[in-house]
C-alpha positions in Angstrom: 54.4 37.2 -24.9 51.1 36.0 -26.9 49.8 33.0 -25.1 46.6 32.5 -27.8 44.0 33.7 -25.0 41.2 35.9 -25.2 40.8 39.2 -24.0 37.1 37.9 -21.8 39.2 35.0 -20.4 41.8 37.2 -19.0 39.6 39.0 -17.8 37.2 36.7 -15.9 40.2 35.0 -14.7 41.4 38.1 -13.0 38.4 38.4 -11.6 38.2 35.3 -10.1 41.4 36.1 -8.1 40.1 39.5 -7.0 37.3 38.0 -5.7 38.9 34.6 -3.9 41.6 37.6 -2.5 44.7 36.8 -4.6 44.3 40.4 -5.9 43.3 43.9 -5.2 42.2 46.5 -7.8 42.2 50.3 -7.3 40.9 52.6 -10.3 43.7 54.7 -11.1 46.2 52.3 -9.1 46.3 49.6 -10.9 45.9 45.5 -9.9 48.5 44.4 -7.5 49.2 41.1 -5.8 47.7 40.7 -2.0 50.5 40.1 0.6 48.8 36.6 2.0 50.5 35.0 5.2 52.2 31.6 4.3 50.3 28.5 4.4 50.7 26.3 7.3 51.7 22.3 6.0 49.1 20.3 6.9 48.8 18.7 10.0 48.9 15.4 10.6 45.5 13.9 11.7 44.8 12.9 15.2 44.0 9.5 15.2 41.9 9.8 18.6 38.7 11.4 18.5 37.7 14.1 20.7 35.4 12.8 23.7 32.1 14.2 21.9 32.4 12.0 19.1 33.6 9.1 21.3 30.4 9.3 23.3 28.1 9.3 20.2 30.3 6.4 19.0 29.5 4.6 22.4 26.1 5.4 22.3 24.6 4.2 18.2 23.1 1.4 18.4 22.1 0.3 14.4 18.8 -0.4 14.0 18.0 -3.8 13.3 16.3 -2.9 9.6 19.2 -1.9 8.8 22.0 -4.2 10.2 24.6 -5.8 7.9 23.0 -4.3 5.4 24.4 -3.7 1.9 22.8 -1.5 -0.8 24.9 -1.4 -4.0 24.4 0.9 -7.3 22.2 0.3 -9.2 18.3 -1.1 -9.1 18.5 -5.4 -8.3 15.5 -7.8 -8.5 13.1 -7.5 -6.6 14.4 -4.3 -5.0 11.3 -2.6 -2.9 13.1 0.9 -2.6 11.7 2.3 -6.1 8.4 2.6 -8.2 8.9 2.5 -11.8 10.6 6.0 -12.2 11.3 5.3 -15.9 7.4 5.3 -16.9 6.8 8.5 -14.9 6.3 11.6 -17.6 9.4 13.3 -16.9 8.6 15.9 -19.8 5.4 16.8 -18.5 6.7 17.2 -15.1 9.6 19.6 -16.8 6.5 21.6 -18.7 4.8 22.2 -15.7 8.0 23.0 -13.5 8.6 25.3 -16.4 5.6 27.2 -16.2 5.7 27.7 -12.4 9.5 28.7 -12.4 8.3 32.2 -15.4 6.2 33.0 -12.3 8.8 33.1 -10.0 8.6 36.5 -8.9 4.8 36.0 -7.8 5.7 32.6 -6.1 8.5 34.7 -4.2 5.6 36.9 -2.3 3.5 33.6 -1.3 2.5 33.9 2.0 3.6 31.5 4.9 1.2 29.8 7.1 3.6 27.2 8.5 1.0 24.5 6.7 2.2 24.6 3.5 1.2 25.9 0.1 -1.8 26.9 0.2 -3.3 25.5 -3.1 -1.0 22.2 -2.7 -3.1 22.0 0.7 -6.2 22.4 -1.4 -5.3 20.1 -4.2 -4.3 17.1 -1.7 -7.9 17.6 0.3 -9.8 17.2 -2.7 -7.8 14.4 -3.9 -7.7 11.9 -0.4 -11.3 12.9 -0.4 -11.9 11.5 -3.6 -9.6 8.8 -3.9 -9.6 7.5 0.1 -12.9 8.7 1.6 -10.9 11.6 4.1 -12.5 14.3 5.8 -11.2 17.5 6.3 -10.7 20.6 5.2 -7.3 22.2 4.0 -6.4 24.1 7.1 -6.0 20.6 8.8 -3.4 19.4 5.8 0.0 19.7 6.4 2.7 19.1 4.0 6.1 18.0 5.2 9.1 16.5 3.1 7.5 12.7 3.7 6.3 10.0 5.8 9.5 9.7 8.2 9.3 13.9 9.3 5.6 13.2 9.5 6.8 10.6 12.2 9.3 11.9 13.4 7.5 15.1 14.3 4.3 13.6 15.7 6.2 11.5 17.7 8.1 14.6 19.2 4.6 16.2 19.9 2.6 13.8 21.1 5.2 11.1 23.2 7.1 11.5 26.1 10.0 9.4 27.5 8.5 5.8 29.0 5.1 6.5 27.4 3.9 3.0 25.9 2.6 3.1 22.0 1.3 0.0 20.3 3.3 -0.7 17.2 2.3 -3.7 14.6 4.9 -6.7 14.7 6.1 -7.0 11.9 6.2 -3.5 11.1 7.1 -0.3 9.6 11.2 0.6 10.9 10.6 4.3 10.4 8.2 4.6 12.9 10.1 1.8 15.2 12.7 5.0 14.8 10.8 7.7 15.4 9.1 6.2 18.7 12.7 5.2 20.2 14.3 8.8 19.2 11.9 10.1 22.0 12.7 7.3 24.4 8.7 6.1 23.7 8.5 2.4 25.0 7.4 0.4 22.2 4.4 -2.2 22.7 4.8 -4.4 19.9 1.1 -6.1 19.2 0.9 -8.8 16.9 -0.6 -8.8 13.1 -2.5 -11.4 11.3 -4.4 -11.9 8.2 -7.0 -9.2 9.6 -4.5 -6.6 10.0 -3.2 -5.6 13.8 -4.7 -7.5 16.7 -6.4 -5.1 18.9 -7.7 -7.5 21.4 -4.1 -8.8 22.2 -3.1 -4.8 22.2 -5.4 -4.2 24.6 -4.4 -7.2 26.9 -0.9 -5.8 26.4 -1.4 -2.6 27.7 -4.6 -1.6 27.4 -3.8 2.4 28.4 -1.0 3.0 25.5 -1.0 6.4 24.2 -1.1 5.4 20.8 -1.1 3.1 18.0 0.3 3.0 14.5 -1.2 1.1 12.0 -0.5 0.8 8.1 -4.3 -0.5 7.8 -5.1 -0.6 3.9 -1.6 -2.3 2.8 0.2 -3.3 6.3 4.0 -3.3 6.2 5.6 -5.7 5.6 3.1 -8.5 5.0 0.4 -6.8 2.7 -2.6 -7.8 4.3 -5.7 -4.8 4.7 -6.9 -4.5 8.0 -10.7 -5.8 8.5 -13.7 -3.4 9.4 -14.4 -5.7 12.6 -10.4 -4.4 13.4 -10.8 -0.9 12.6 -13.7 -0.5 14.5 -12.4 -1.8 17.5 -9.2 0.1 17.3 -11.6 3.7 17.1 -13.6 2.0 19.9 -10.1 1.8 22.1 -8.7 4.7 21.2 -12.0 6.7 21.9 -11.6 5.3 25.3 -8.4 5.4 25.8 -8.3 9.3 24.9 -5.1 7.8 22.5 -4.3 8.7 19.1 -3.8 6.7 16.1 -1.3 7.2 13.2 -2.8 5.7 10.1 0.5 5.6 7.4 -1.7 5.7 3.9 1.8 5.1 2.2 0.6 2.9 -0.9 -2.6 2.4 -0.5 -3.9 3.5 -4.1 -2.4 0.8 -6.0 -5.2 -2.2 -5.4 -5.4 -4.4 -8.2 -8.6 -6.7 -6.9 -11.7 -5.4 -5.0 -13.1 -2.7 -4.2 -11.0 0.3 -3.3 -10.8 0.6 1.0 -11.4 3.4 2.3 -9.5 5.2 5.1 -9.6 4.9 8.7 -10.2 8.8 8.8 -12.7 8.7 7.4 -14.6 6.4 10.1 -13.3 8.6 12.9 -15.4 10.4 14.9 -13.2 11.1 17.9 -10.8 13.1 16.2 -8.4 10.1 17.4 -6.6 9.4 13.7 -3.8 11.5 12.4 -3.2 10.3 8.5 0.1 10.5 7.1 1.2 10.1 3.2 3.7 10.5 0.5 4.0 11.7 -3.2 7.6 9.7 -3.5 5.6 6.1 -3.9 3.5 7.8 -6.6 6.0 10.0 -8.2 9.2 9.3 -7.9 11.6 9.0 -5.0 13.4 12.4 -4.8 10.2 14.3 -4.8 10.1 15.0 -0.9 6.9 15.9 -0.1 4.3 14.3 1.9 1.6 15.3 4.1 -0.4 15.1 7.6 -3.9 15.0 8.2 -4.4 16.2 11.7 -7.8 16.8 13.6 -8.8 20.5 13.6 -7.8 21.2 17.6 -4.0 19.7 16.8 -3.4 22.2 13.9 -2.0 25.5 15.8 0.1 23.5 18.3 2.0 21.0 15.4 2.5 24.6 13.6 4.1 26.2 16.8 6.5 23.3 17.1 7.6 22.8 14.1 8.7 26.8 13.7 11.7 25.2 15.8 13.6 23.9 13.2 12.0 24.5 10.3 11.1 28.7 9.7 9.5 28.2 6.3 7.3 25.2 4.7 6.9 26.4 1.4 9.4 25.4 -1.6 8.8 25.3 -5.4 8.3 21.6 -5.7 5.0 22.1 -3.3 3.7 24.2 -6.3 4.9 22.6 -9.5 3.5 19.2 -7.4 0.0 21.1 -6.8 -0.4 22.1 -10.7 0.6 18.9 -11.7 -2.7 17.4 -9.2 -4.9 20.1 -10.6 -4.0 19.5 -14.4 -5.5 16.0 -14.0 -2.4 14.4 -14.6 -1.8 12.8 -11.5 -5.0 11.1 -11.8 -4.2 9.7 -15.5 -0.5 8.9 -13.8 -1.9 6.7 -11.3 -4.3 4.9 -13.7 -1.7 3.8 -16.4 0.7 2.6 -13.0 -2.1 0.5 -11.8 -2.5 -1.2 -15.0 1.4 -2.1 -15.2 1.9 -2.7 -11.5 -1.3 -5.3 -11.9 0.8 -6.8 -14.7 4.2 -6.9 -13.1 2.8 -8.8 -10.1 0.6 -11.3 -11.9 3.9 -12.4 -13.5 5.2 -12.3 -10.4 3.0 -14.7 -9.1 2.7 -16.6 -12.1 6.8 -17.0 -12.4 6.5 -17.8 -8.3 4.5 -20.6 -9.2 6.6 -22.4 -12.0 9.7 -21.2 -11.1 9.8 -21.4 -6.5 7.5 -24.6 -6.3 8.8 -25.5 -3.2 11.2 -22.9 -2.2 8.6 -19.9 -1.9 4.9 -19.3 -1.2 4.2 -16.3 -2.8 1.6 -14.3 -0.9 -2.5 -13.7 -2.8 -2.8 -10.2 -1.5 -3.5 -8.2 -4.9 -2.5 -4.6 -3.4 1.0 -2.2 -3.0 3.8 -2.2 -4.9 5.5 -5.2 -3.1 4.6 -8.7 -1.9 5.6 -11.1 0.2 7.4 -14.7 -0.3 6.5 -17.1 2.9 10.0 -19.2 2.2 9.4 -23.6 2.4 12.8 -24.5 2.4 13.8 -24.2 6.0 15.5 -21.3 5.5 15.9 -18.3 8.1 14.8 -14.8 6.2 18.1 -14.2 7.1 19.7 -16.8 5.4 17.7 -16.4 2.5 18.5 -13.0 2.1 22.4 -13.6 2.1 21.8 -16.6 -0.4 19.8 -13.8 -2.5 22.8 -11.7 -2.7 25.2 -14.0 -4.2 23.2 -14.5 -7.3 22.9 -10.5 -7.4 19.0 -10.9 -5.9 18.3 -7.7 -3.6 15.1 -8.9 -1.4 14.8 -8.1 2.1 14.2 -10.5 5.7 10.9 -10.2 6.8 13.0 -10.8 10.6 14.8 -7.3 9.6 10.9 -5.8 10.7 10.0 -7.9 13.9 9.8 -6.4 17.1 9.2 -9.2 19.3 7.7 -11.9 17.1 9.9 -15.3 15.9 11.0 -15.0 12.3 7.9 -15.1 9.9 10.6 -16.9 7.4 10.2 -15.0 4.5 11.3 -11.9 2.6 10.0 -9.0 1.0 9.8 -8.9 -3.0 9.3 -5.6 -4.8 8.1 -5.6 -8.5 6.9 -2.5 -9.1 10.7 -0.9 -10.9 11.3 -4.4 -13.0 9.3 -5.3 -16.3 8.0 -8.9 -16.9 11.3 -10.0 -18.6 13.8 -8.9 -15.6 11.4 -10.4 -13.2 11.5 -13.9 -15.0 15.5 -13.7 -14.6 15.0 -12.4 -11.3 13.0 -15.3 -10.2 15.3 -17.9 -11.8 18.7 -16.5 -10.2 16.7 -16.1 -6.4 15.6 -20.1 -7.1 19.2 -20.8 -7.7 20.2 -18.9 -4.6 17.5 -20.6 -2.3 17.4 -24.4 -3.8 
């Protein structure tokens, strides 16, 4: 019988049985058909969990970041989850993937430290150095999949159950996360316009093991820690014998002023630890990031980290570290600087004409988001639901407290939306909040 099929589809397709088990083939035998037990029908379902998953049931608690919360498809104003991926050069990024992937064989026989690619390593010292005033070399560098392992892994080296750590209110969820995974008690010290108090940290608890600090852009309300600040924070940590986790997560993109250095780069104590991302630069599903640890902390955060994770090398660590040595993530960040500064003067500007009376948009000139101080007598909570209605994704500042009342206001990202979607944007959130 002539079905109208190839000869190289037949075969393939016999193939494909051989090789799921359907069929056996013997040269000089012949193909026959395997003898395979009957299937069973499928069985219904219990609809009662076994114990184990009843207990981890019992035991989630959401975290308060993300409770009742609702992401949807699709990029909304003034989303703060996204740069603006459609202005990175995706092409170029191909080229030089390209390159790297005809020397696959030679990247195959690289070498395994536990740190990281070597070069990337390289490449990411000489950049922080010149662009944030670090010091260190490249054997102290290294490179994770982003700022939340970074967390996640210091706080599993350096914290034990009960231990106090100072944590800025408002602040940063992921490490709120990281600390609590490890049963670390949280010591939540109050920010203001200078960046995190240290005087009411150390009247607080004056012998925490740590702090983390976001000090050039703080999350979520923007501001850049003072010098007066960071000086005392080294002077308390230096006698404290604590640690400090600086998160340098977005700190290149300032659009007024001078550039701020580090808070690294004024340590002396070998008390900071700097973490940092690529994704806020790049774009998002580039997962790689990097600690900066002081020289004596290298071998041990090497030795623990073999315990889940037997190999830190990957090819995006060396397409990202030609892309760095090329120059073009230098001439990258310059264009994004210029459109960010753009997209959040029109922010402001539409803020003004547009929220007179709903929302005080804040005058910090830095990130890639900014913060609306709400005038209506709204709750950021109640803001943020109104927000939704009228298809407006902004986030409660409330969703980052710890311990402090709600700062009434939300979190406005800018940095994915063009001048025309922001002006829409800020029309349908004033219809939501009037």
């Amino acid at each position: 019988m002539l079905h109208g099929v190839s000869r190289g589809t037949v075969v393939t397709v016999f193939e494909r049985l051989q090789a799921e088990g359907y069929l056996s083939s013997r040269i000089g035998s012949g193909t026959r058909v395997n003898r395979l037990a009957p299937m069973n029908e499928a069985r219904t379902q219990n609809q009662t969990p076994p114990a184990y998953i009843q207990r981890v049931a019992r035991a989630y608690t959401c975290p308060k970041p993300w409770a009742d919360l609702t992401l949807r498809e699709g990029i909304r104003p003034f989303s703060m989850r996204d740069p603006a991926v459609d202005r990175f050069p995706a092409r170029l990024w191909g080229s030089v993937a390209a390159k790297r992937a005809r020397m696959f064989a030679k990247w195959l026989r690289t070498e395994d430290d536990g740190g990281g690619y070597r070069p990337l390593r390289e490449a990411i010292t000489h950049y922080i150095a010149m662009s944030r005033g670090v010091r260190c070399s490249p054997d102290q560098v290294l490179v994770v999949s982003g700022v939340q392992q970074a967390l996640d892994l210091i706080a599993r080296v350096l914290l034990k159950p009960d231990e106090p750590v100072w944590m800025e209110d408002p602040g940063y969820f992921g490490a709120s996360i990281a600390f609590g995974t490890v049963g670390a008690r949280m010591i939540p010290v109050p920010v203001d316009e200078q960046g995190l108090n240290v005087g009411a940290g150390i009247k607080l608890c004056s012998y925490a093991k740590g702090a983390y600090v976001t000090p050039g852009h703080q999350f979520p309300l923007g501001v850049t820690m003072s010098l007066e600040r960071r000086m005392a924070l080294l002077e308390w940590a230096s006698h404290a014998g604590a640690f400090i986790i600086e998160d340098d997560y977005d700190s290149e993109y300032r659009f007024e002023g001078c550039p701020v250095p580090a808070l690294q780069g004024l340590d002396e104590n070998s008390n900071v630890i700097l973490v940092g991302s690529f994704s806020k630069l790049l774009f998002p599903s580039l997962r790689v990031g990097y600690v900066v640890l002081p020289a004596p902390l290298v071998d041990y955060f090497r030795a623990f980290r073999y315990r889940t994770d037997f190999r830190n090398l990957s090819l995006d660590q060396a397409v990202l570290c030609d892309f760095i040595a090329e120059g073009h993530l230098g001439r990258h960040l310059r264009r994004m600087r210029n459109l960010y500064s753009r997209r959040l003067e029109a922010l402001v500007e539409g803020g003004r004409r547009y929220l007179r009376g709903l929302v005080r948009i804040s005058d910090v000139r830095a990130g890639l988001y900014t913060v609306g101080f709400l005038e209506n007598g709204m709750s950021s909570w109640e803001a943020e639901k109104k927000a939704a209605t009228h298809d407006i994704e902004v986030s409660a500042l409330d969703r980052y407290t710890l311990k402090r009342p709600d700062p009434r206001g939300l979190v406005l990202g800018f940095a994915a939306f063009d001048e025309t979607a922001i002006r829409k944007g800020l029309h349908q959130l004033a219809a939501a909040l009037e």
